[in-house]
Residue frames relative to the residue before (quaternion, step in Angstrom):
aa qw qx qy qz dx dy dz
X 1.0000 0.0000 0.0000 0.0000 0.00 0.00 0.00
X 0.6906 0.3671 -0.4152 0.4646 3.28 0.69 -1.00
X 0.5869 0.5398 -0.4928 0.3484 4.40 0.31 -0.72
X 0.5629 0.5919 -0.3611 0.4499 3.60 1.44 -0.65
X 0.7148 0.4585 -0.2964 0.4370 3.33 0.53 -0.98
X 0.6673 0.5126 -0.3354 0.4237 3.25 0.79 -1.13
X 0.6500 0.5024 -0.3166 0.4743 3.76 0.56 -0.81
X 0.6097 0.4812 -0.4135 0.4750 3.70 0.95 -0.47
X 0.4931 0.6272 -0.5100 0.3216 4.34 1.05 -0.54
X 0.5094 -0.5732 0.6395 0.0551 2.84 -1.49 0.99
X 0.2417 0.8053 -0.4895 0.2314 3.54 0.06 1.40
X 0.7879 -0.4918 0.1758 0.3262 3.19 -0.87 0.60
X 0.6980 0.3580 -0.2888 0.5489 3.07 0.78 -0.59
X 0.5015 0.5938 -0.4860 0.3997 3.65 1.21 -0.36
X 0.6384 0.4514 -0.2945 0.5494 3.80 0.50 -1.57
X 0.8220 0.1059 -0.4070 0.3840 3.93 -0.34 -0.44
X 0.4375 0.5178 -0.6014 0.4229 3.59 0.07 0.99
X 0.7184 0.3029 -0.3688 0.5061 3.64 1.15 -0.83
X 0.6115 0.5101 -0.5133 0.3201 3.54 0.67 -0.44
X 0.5862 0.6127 -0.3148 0.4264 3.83 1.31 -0.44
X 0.5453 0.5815 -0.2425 0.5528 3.40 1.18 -1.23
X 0.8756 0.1105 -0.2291 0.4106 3.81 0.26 -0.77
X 0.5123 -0.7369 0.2787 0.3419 3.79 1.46 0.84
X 0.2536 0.6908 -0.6278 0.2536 2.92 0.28 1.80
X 0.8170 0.1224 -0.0435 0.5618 2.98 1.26 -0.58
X 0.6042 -0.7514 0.1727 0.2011 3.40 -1.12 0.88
X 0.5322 -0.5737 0.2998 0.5456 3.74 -0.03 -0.04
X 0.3301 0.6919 -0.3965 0.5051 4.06 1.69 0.28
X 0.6775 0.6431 -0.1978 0.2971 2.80 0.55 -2.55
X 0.7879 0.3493 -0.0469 0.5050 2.93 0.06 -2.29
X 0.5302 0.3577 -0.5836 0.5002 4.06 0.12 0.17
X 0.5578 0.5974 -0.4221 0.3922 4.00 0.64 -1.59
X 0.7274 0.5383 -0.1593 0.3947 3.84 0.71 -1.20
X 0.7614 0.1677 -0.1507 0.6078 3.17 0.58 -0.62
X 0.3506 0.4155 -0.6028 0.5840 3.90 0.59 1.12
X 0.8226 0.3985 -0.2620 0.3096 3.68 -0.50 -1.44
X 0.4823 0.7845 -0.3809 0.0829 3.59 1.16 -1.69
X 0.7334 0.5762 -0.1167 0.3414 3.06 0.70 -1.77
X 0.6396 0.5702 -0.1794 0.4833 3.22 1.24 -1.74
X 0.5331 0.7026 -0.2512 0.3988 3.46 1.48 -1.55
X 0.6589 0.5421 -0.2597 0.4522 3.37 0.54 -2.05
X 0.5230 0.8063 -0.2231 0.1628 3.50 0.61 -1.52
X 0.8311 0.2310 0.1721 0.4757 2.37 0.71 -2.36
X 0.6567 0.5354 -0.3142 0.4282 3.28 1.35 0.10
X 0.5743 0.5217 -0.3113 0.5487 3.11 1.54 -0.82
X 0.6261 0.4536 -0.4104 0.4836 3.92 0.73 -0.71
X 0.6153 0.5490 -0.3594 0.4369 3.91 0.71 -0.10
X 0.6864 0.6024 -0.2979 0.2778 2.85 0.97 -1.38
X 0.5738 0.6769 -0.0609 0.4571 2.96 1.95 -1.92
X 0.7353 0.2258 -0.2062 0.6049 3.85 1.29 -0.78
X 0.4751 -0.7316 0.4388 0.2156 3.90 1.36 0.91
X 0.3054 0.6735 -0.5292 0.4160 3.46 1.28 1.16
X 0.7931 0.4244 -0.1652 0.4043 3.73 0.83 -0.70
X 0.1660 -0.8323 0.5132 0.1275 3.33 -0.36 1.92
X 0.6316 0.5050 -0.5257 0.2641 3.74 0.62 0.71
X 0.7529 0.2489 -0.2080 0.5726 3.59 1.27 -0.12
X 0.5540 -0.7130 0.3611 0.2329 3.34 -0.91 1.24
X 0.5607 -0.6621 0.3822 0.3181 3.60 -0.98 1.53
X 0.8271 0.3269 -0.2590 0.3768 3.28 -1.26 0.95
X 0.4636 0.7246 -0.4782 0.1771 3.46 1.73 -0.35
X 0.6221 -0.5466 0.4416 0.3452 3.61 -1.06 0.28
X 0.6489 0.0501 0.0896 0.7539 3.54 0.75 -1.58
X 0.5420 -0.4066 0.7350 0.0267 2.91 -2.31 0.70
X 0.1587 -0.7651 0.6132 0.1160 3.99 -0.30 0.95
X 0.6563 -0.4909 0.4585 0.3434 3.77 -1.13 0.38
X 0.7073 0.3946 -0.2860 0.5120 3.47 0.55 -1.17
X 0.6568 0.4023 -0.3996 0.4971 4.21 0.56 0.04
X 0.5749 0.4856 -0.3868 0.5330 4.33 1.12 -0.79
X 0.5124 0.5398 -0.4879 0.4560 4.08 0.90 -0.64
X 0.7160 0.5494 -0.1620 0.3991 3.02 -0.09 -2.52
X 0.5597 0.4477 -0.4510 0.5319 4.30 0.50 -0.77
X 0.8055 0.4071 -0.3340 0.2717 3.79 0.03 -0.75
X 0.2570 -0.8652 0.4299 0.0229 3.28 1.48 0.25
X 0.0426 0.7397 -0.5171 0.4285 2.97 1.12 2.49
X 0.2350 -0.8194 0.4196 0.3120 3.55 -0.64 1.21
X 0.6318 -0.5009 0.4114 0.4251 3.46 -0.79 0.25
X 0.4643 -0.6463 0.5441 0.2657 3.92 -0.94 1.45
X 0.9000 -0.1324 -0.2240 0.3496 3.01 -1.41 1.76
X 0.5328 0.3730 -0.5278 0.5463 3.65 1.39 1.44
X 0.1609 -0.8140 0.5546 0.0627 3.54 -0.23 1.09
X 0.6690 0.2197 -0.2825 0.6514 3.66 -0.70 1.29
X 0.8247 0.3417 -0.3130 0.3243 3.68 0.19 -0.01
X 0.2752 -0.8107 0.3957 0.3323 3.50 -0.04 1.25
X 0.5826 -0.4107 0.5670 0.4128 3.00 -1.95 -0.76
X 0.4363 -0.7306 0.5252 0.0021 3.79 -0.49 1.30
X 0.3742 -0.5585 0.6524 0.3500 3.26 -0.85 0.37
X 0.5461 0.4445 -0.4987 0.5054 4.24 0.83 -0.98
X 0.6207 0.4779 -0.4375 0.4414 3.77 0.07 -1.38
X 0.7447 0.3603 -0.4558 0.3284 4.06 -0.33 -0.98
X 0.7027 0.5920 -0.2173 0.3294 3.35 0.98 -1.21
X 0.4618 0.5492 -0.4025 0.5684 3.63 1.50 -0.62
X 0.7121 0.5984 -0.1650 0.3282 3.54 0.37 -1.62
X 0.6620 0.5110 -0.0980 0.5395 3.32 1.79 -0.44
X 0.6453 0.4872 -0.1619 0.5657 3.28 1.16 -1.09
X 0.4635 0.5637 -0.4227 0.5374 3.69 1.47 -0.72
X 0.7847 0.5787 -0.1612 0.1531 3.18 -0.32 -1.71
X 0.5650 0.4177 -0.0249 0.7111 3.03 2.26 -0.79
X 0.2465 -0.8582 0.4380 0.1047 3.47 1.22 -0.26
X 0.2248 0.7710 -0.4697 0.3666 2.57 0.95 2.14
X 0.4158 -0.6380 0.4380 0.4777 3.51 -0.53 0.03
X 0.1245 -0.8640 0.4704 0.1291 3.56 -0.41 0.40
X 0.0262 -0.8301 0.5504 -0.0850 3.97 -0.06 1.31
X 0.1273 0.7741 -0.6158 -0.0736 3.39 -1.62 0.48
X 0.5653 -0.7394 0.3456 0.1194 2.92 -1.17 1.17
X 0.1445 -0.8183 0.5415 0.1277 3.40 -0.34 1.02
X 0.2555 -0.8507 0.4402 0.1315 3.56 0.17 1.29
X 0.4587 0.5820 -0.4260 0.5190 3.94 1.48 0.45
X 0.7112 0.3746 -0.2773 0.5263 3.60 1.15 -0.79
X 0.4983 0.6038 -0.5731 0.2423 4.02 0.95 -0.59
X 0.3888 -0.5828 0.6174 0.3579 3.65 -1.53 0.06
X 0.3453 -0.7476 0.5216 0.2229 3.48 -0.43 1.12
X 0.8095 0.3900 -0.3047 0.3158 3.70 0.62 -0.48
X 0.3750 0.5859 -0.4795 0.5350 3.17 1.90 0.21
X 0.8012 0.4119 -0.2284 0.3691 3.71 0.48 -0.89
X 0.7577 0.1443 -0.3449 0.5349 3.52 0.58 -0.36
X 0.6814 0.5386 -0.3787 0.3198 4.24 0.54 -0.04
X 0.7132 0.4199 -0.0660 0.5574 3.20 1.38 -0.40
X 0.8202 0.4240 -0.2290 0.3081 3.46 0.19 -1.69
X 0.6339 0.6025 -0.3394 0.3464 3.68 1.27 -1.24
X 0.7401 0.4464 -0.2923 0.4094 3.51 0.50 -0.94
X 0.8509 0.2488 -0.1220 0.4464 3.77 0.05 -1.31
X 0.6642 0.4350 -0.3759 0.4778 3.58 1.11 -0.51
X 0.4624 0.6325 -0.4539 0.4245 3.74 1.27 -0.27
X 0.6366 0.7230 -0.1655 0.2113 3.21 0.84 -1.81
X 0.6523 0.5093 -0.0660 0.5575 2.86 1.13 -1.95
X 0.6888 0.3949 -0.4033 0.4550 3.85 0.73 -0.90
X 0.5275 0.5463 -0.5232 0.3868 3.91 0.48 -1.09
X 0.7348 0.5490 -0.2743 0.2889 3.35 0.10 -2.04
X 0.8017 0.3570 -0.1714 0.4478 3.64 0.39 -1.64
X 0.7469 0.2038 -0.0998 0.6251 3.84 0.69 -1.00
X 0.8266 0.2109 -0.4409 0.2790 3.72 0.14 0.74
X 0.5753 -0.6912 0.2983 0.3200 2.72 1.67 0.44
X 0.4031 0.7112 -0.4133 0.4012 3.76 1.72 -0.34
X 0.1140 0.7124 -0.6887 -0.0726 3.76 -1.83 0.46
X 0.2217 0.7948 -0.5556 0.1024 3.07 -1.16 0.43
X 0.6194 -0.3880 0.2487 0.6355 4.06 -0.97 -0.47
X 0.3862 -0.7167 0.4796 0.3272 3.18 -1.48 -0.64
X 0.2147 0.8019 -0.5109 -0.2231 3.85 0.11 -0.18
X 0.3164 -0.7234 0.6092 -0.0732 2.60 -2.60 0.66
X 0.4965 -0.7209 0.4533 0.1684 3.11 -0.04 1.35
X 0.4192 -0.6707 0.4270 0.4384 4.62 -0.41 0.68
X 0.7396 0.3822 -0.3863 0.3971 3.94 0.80 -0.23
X 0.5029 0.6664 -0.4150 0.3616 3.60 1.18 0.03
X 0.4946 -0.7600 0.2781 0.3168 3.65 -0.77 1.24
X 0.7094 -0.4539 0.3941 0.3680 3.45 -1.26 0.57
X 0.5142 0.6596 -0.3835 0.3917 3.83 0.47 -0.23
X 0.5519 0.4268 -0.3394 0.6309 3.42 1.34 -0.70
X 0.5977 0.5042 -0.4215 0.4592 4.17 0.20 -0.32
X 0.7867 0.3742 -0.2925 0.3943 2.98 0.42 -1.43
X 0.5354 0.3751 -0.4032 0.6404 4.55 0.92 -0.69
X 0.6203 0.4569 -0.5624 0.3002 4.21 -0.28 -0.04
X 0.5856 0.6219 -0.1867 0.4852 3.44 1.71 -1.13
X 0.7366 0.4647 -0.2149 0.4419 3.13 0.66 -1.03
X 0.7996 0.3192 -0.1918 0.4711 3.26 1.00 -0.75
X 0.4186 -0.7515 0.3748 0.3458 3.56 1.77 0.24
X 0.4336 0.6528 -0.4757 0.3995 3.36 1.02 0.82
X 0.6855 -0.4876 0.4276 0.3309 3.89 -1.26 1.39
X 0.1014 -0.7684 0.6068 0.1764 3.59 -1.23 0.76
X 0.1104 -0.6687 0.7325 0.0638 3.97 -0.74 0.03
X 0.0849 0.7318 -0.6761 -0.0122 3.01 -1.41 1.36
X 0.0935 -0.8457 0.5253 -0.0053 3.63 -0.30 1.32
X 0.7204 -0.4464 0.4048 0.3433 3.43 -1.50 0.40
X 0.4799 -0.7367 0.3037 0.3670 3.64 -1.02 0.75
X 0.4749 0.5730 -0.5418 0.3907 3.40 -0.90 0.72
X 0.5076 -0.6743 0.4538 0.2860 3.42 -1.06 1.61
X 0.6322 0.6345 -0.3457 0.2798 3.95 1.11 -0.36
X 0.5939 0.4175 -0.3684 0.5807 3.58 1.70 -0.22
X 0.6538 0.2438 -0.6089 0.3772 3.54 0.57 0.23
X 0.3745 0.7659 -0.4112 0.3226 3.67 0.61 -0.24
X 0.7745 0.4006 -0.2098 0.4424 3.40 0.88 -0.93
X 0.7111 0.4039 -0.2280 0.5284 3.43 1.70 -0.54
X 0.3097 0.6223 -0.3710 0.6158 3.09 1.66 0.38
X 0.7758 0.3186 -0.0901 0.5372 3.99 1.03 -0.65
X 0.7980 0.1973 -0.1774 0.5411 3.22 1.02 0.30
X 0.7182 0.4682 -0.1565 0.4904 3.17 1.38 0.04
X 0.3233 -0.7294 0.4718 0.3754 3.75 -0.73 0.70
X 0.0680 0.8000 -0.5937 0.0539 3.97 0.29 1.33
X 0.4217 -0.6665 0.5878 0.1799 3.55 -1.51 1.04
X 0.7729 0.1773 0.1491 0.5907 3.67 1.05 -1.13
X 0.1659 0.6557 -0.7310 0.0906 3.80 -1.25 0.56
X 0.2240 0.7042 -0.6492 0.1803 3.22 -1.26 0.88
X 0.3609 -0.7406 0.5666 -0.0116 3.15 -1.47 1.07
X 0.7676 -0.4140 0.3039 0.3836 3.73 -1.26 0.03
X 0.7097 0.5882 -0.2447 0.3007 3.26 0.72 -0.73
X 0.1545 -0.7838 0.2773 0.5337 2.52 2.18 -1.31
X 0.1884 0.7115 -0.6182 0.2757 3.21 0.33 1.54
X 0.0954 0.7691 -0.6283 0.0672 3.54 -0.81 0.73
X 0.3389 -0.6031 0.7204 -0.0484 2.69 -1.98 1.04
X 0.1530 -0.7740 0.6140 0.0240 3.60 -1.02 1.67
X 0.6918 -0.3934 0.5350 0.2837 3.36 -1.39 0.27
X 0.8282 0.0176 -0.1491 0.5400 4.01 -0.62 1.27
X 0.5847 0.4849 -0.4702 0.4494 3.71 1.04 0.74
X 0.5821 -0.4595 0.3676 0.5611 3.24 -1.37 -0.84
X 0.9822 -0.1222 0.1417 -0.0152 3.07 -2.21 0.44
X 0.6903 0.3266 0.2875 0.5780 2.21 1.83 -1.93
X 0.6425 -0.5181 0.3753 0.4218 3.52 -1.49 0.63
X 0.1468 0.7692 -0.6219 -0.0095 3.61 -1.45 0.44
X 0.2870 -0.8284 0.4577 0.1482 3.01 -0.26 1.82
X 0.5508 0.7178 -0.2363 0.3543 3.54 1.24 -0.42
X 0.5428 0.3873 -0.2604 0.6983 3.53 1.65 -0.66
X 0.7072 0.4747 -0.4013 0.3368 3.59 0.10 -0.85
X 0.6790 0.3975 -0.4120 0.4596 3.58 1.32 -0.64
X 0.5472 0.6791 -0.3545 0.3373 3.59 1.17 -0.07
X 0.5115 0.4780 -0.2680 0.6619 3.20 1.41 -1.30
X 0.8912 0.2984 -0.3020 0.1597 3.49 -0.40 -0.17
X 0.3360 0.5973 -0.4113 0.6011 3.03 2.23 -0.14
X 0.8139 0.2914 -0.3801 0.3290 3.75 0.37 -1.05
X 0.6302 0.5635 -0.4196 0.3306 3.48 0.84 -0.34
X 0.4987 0.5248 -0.4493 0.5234 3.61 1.65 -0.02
X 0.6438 0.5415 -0.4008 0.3628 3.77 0.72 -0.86
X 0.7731 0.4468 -0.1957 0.4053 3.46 0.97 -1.16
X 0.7602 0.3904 -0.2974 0.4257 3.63 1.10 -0.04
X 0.5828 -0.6253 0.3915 0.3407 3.51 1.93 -0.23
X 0.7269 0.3636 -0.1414 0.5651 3.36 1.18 -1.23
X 0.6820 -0.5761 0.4093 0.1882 3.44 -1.74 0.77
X 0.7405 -0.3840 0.4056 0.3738 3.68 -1.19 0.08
X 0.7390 0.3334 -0.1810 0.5568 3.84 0.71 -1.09
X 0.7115 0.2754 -0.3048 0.5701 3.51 0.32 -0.77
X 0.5267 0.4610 -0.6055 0.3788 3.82 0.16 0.39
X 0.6577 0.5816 -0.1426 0.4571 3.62 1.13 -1.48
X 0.7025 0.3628 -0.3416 0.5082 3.55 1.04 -0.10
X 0.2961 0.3578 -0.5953 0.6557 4.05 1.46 -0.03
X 0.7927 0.1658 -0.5682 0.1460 3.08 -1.42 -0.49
X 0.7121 0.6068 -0.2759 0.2202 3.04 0.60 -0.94
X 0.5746 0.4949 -0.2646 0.5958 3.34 1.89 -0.41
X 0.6150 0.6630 -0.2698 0.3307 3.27 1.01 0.67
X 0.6784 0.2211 -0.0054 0.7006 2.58 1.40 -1.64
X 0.6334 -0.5267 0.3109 0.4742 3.74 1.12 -0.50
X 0.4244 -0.7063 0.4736 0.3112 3.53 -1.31 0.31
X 0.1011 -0.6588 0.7455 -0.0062 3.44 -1.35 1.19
X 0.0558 0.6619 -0.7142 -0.2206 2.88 -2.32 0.34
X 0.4545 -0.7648 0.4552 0.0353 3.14 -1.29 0.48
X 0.0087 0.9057 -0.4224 0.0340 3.47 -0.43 0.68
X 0.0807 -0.7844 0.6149 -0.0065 4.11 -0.63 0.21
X 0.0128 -0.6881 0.7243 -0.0412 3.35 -0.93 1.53
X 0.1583 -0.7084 0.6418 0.2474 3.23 -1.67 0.12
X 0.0828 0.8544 -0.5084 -0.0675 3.53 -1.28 0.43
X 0.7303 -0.4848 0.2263 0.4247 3.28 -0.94 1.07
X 0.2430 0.7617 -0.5992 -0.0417 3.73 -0.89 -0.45
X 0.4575 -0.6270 0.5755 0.2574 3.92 -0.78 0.97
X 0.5966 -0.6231 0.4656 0.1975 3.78 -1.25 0.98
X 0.5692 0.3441 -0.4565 0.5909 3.75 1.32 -0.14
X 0.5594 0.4777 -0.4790 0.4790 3.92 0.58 -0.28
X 0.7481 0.3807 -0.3195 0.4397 3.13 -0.38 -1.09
X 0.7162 0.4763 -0.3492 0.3719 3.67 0.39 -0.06
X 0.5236 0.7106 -0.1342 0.4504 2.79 1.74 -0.75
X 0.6642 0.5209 -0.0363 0.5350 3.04 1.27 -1.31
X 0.4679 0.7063 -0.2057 0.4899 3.20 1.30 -1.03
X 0.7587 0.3758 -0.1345 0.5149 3.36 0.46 -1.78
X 0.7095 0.3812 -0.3601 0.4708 3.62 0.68 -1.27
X 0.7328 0.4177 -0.3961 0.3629 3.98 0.19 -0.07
X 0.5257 0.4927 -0.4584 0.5204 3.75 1.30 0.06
X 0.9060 0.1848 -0.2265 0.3060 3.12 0.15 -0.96
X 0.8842 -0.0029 -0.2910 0.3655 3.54 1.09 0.83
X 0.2030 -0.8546 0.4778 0.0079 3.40 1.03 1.57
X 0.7389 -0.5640 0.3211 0.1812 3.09 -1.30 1.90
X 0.5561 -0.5290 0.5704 0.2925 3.87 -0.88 0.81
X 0.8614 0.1929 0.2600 0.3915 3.11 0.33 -2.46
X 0.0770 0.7881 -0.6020 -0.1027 3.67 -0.19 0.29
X 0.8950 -0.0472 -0.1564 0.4151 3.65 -1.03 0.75
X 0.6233 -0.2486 0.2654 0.6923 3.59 1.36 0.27
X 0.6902 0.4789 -0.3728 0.3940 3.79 0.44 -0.23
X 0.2775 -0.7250 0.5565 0.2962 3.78 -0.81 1.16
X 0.5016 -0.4259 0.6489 0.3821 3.77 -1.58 0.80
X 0.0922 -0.7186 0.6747 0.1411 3.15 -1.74 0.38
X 0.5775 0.0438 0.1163 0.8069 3.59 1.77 -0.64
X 0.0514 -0.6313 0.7738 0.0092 2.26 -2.08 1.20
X 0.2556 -0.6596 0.6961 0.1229 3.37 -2.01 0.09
X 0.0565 -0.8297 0.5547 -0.0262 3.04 -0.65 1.35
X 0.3647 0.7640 -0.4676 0.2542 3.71 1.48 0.02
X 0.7366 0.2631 0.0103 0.6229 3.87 0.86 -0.80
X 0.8333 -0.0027 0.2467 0.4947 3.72 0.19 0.69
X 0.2236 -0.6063 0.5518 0.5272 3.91 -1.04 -0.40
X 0.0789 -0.5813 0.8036 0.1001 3.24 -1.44 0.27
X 0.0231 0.7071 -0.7059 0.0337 3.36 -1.93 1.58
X 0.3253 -0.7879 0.5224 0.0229 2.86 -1.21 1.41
X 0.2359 -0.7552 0.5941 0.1453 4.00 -0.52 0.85
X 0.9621 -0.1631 0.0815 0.2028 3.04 -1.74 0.53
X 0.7716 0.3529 0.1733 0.5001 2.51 0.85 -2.56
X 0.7122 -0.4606 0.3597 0.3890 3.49 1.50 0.43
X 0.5263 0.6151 -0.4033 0.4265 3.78 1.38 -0.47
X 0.0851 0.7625 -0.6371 -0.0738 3.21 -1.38 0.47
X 0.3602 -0.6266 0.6804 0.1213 3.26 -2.08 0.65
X 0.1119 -0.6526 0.7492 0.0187 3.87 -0.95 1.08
X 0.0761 0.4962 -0.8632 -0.0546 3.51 -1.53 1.13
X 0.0006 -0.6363 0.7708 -0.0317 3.53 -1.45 1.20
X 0.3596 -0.6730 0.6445 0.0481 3.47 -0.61 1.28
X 0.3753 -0.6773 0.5799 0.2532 4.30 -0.86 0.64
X 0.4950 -0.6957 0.4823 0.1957 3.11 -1.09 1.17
X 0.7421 0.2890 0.0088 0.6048 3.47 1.74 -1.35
X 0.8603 0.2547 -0.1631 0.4105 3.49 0.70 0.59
X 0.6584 -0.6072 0.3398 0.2870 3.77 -0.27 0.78
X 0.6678 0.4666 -0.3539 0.4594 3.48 1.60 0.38
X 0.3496 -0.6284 0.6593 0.2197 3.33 -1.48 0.56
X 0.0018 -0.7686 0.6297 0.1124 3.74 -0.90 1.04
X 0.2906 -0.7139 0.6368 0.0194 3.45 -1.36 1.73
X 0.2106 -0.6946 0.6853 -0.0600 3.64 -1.11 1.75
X 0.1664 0.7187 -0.6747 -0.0215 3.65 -1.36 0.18
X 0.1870 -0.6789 0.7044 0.0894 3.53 -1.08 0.18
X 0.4101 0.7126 -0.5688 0.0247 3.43 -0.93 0.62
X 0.8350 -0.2425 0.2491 0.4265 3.64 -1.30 -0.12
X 0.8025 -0.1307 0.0947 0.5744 3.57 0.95 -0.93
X 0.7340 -0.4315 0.3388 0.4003 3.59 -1.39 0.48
X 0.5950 0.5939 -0.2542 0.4782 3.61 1.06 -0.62
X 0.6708 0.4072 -0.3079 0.5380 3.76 0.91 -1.11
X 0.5966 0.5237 -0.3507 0.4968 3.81 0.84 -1.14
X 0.6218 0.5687 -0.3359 0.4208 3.71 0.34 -0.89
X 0.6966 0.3953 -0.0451 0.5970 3.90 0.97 -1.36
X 0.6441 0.3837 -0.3472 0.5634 3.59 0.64 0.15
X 0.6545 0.4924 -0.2993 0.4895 3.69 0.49 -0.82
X 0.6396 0.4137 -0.3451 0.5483 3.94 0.88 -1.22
X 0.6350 0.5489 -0.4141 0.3521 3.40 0.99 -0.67
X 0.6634 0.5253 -0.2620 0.4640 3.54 1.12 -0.58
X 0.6754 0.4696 -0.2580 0.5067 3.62 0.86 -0.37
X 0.5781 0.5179 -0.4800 0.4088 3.23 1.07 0.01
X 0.4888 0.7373 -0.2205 0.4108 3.09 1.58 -1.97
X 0.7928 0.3451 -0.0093 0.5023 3.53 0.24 -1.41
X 0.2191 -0.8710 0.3903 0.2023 3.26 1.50 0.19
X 0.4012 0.6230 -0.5031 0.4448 4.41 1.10 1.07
């Protein structure tokens, strides 16, 4: 078993036979390659080790095949001026195996699809369906309703806790929790630490792109044709400390019936007020404990309802 495995390694000399086999490189090339390879490996890995070498990261352990090619800066057979890439070897690989083979151009990503949206419910859905993980969920009062709705669906406990990664943190310590995640898009997984790690979350989500084939946006619109479409929004606005106290007083002791024509059906007053309509919409005034601002949240069906809820709040709060 193990000679089996071992014959299956992807070694240099394996890749520049395929890179030769599918004419990237010439029958020159690939002798040029497998003379230098070794020597190559050598000298890159001793760079790598004195953090002289911006093409492989300092300290790496091993030196991969597809980065000793790419160092020899060989042009690709019948594309003059264009080299052979470590992206180019790796495509050329992923073929060969008849993979799908994507990179991310992180100038073109949509940052607010990815951190305002993707960490919390699209995480969710991957643990649950492709890791097989269960447990509660928590949610933070400004974090969007989409997590409620996949906790439901999947019959999994909800927790909704004031903002700040430290109240899910504690039920995260006393609690059997699968997921915790907040506005910002911190999250917290089941078998890690305590605490937010943006570093797994890009992992979990690189792999949940690897395992389904499908991209970041069109993963986020199944869900969303599922459970339904929301958007979401967060202004801040100035407000003086006798106002904001003011306000304070006038929303404890008699919070609105109706905002913009819309009857409250529930509120949340644990973090801020937070009102919730009919259909599941909600409005967050969260006044700053430490700073002269008043931050306004909504969630609604479209950009248009969020837009009319939020003016609705700035009147309310008169800023």
């Amino acid at each position: 078993m193990e000679n089996q495995q071992e014959s299956k390694k992807l070694d240099l000399e394996s890749i520049a036979h395929l890179l030769r086999h599918q004419g990237l490189v010439t029958q020159e090339q690939l002798k040029d390659i497998l003379a230098k390879g070794k020597t190559q490996e050598t000298r890159l890995f001793t760079l790598s080790q004195a953090g002289a070498s911006r093409r492989v990261h300092p300290g790496a352990e091993t030196i991969s095949p597809a980065e000793v090619i790419a160092s020899l800066n060989l042009e690709i057979f019948g594309k003059p001026g264009k080299l052979l890439t470590e992206d180019a070897i790796t495509e050329a690989v992923a073929g060969a195996v008849q993979m799908p083979y994507l990179k991310i151009d992180p100038l073109k990503l949509n940052l607010d699809v990815v951190t305002a949206h993707i960490p919390r419910p699209f995480a969710l859905r991957h643990l649950i369906e492709h890791k097989k993980l269960s447990g509660s969920v928590v949610k933070t009062v400004s974090t969007t309703r989409m997590v409620d709705l996949l906790a439901r669906k999947y019959d999994l406990p909800l927790f909704e806790t004031p903002i700040g990664f430290k109240h899910i943190c504690e039920l995260m310590l006393t609690e059997d929790i699968l997921m915790g995640g907040e506005e910002s898009g911190g999250l917290g997984v089941k078998g890690h630490i305590p605490e937010r790690d943006g570093i797994l979350l890009g992992l979990l989500l690189l792999e949940a792109v690897a395992v389904s084939g499908k991209g970041l946006r069109r993963l986020l619109d199944e869900t969303m044709d599922e459970i339904g479409h929301f958007s979401y929004r967060r202004i801040d606005r100035r407000i003086e400390a006798a106002a904001k106290e003011q306000l304070i007083a006038r929303l404890n002791a008699g919070p609105p019936a109706e905002i913009d024509g819309r009857r409250v059906t529930a509120t949340n007053f644990s973090d801020g007020f937070k009102f919730i309509f009919e259909n599941g919409d909600w409005l967050l005034i969260r006044p700053s404990g430490t700073e002269p601002v008043l931050r306004l949240y909504s969630e609604a069906g479209t950009p248009e309802q969020v837009d009319r809820l939020l003016r609705a709040a700035e009147v309310l709060a008169a800023v």
